[in-house]
C-alpha positions in Angstrom: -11.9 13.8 -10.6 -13.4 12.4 -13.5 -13.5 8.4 -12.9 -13.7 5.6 -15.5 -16.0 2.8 -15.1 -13.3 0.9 -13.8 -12.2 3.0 -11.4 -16.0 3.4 -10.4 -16.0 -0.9 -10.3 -13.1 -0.3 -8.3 -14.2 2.1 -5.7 -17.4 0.1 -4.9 -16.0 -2.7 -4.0 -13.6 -1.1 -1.4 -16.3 0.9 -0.1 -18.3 -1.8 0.4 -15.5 -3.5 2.5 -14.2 -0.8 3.8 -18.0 -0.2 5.1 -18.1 -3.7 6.7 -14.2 -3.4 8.4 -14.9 0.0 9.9 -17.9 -1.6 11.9 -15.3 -4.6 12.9 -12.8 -2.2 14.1 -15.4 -1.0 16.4 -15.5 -4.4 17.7 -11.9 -5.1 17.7 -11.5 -1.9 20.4 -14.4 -3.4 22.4 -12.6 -6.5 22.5 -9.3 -5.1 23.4 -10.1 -5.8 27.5 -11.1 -9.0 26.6 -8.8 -11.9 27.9 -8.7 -14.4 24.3 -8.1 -10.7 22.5 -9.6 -9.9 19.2 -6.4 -11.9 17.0 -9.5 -14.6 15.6 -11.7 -11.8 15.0 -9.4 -10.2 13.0 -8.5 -12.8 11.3 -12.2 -13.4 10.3 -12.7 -9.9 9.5 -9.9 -9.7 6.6 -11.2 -13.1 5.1 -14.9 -11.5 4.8 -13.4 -8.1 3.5 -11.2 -10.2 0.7 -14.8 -12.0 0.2 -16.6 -8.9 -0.5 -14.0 -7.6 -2.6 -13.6 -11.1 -4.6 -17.5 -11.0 -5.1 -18.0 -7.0 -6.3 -15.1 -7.2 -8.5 -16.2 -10.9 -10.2 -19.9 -9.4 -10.9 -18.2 -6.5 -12.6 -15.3 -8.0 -14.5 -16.1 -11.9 -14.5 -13.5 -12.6 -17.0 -10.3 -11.0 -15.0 -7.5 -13.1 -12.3 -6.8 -12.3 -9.0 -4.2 -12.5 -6.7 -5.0 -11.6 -3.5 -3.5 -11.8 -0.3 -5.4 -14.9 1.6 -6.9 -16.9 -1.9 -3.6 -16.4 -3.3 -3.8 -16.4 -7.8 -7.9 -17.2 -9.2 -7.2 -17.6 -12.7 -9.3 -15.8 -15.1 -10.5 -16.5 -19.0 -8.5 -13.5 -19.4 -4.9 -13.8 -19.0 -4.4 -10.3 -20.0 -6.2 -8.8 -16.8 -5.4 -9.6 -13.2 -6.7 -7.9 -10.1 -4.0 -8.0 -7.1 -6.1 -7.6 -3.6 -4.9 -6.8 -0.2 -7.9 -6.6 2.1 -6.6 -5.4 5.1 -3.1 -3.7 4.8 -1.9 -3.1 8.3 -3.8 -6.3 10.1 -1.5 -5.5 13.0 -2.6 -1.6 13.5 -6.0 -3.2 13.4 -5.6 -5.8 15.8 -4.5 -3.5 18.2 -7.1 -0.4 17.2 -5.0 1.5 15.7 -6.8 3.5 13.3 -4.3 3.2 10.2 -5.0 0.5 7.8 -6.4 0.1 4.1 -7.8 -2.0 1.4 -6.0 -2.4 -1.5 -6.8 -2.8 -5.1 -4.5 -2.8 -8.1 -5.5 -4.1 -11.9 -2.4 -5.2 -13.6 -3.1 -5.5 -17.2 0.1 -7.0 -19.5 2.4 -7.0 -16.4 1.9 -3.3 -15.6 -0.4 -1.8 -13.2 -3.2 0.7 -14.6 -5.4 1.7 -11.9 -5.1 1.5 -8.4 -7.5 2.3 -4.9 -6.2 2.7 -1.7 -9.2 3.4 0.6 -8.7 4.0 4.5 -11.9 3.5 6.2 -11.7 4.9 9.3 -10.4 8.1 8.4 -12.7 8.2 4.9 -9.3 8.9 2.3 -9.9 7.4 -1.1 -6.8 7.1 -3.1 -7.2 6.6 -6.5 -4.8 6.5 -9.5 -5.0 5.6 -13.1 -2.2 5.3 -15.7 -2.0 8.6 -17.4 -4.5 10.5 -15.2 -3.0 12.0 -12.4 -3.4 10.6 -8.8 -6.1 12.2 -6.0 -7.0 11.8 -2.5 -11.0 12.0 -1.9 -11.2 13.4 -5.5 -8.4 16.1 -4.8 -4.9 16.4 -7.1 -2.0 15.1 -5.3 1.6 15.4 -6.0 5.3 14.3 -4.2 7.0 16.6 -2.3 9.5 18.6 -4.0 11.9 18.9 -1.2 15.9 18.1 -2.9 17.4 17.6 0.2 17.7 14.5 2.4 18.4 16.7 5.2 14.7 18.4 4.9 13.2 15.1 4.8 11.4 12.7 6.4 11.2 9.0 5.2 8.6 6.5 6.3 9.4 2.8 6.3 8.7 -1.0 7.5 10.9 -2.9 9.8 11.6 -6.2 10.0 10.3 -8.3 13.1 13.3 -9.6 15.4 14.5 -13.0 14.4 14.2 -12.1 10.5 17.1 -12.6 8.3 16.8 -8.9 7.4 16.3 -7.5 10.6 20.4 -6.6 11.5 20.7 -5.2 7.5 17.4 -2.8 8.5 19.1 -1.4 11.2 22.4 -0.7 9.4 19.8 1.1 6.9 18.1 3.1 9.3 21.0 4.4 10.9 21.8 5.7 7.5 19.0 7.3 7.0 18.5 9.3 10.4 21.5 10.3 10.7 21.1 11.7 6.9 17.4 13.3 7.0 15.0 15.1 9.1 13.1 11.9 10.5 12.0 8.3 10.0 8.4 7.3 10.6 7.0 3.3 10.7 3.3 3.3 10.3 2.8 -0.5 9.5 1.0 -0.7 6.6 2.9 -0.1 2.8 0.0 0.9 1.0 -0.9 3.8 3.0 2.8 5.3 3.3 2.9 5.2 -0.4 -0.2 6.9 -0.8 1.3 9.5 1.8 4.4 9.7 -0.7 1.8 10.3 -3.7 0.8 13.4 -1.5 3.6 15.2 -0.5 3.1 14.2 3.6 6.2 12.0 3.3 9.4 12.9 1.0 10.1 8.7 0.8 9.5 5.4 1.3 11.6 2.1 1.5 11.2 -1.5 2.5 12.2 -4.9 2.0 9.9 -8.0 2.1 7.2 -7.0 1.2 4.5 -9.3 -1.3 3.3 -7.9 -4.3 -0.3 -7.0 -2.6 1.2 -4.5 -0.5 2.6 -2.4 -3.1 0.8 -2.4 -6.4 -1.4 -0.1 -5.7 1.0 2.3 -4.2 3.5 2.6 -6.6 1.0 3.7 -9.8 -0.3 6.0 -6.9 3.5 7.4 -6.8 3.9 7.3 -10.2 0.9 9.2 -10.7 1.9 11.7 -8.4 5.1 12.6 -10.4 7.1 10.4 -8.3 9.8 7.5 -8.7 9.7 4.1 -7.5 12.1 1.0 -7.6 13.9 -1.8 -6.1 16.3 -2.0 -4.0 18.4 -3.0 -6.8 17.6 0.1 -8.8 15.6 -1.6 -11.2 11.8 -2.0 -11.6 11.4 -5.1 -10.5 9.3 -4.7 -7.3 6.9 -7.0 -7.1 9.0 -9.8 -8.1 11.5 -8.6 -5.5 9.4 -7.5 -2.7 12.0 -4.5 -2.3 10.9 -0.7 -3.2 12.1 2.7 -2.4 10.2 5.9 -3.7 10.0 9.4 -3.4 10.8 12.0 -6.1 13.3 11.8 -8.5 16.1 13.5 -6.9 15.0 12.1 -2.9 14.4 8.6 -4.4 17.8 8.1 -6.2 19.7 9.8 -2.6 17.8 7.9 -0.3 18.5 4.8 -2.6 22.3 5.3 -2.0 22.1 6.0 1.3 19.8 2.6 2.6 22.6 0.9 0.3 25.5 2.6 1.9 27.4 4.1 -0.9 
């Protein structure tokens, strides 16, 4: 893969963090016996990955916004360009040493997102997408899968924590779904089970909730890929919304009436 100075701004930065939290999640295991548990460390470990990020990306494009996850929207000289930043997608796989999590960079430039990085330190995958220019994984091609039934399929989602509003509509969902494909997987972090809808290793991809930091990245990565993506409401008004479902263009649209239960 051929990458623009952009993308090449872009992958820096997450390497660098990614560098930095792949030496905390060493720690984090060590500090699994412990008897305060590794929560503040954690903590501590996303706010110096959204630091590093903050920093590389500022020293390379001064003049662009942010929103990220824990310094919520920086403003930028220009209004045009806006990075959006999750540091640590899948803080609770980390917390507990579960080696599935990512960092998360998207630039949205006139409200549409043009380039996107999904890096996964631990296991070393780079996802990287820009509009136009296909979508790879570690510099390889990837595409969805082009399964056409739900039957053949398995889906990969998030769930709602118990006591959330949306926790007894999930369940009606998922019911659905299971009883209407070939599996349903929760990994707990959105960015990486897009990025594993961009490859073929999941047929689709729904969830409710979710901030706009969590998904950015993902859905040009989708996109890319030669995949669909919307809300909930069929529209393409995710980030607003927090709602997305995804898969190909057949899946996506079948698994769309299904979680909705017509």
């Amino acid at each position: 893969m051929a990458r623009s100075a952009l993308l090449n701004v872009m992958v820096e930065a997450a390497r660098k963090a990614g560098k930095r939290l792949a030496r905390d999640f060493g720690e984090v295991q060590n500090l699994q016996v412990s008897v305060k548990g590794p929560g503040d460390f954690v903590s501590a470990a996303d706010m110096m990955a959204e630091k590093i990020i903050f920093e590389e990306l500022s020293k390379a494009r001064p003049k662009f916004g942010f929103l990220m996850e824990e310094r919520g929207v920086v403003e930028g000289s220009d209004p045009q360009n806006r990075w959006i930043v999750d540091p640590l997608d899948g803080t609770t796989n980390f917390l507990h040493g579960i080696p599935l999590f990512g960092i998360s960079i998207a630039l949205e430039r006139e409200g549409e997102i043009v380039a996107a990085i999904v890096y996964n330190p631990v296991m070393d995958e780079l996802f990287a997408a820009e509009k136009g220019r296909g979508a790879f994984v570690n510099d390889r091609r990837i595409r969805v899968a082009a399964r056409r039934r739900m039957t053949d399929c398995v889906f990969t989602t998030g769930i709602p924590h118990l006591g959330r509003p949306a926790h007894g509509d999930f369940l009606e969902q998922q019911r659905r779904v299971m009883l209407n494909s070939a599996g349903v997987r929760r990994f707990g972090a959105a960015a990486i089970d897009l990025c594993w809808v961009a490859a073929g290793r999941f047929d689709g991809f729904w969830e409710t909730g979710l901030s706009p930091w969590d998904m950015a990245a993902g859905i040009l990565m989708v996109r890319e890929a030669g995949g669909y993506v919307s809300d909930l409401d069929d529209g393409q008004d995710m980030l607003a919304k927090g709602s997305i479902i995804a898969g190909n263009e057949l899946i996506r649209k079948q698994l769309l009436e299904t979680v909705r239960g017509e």
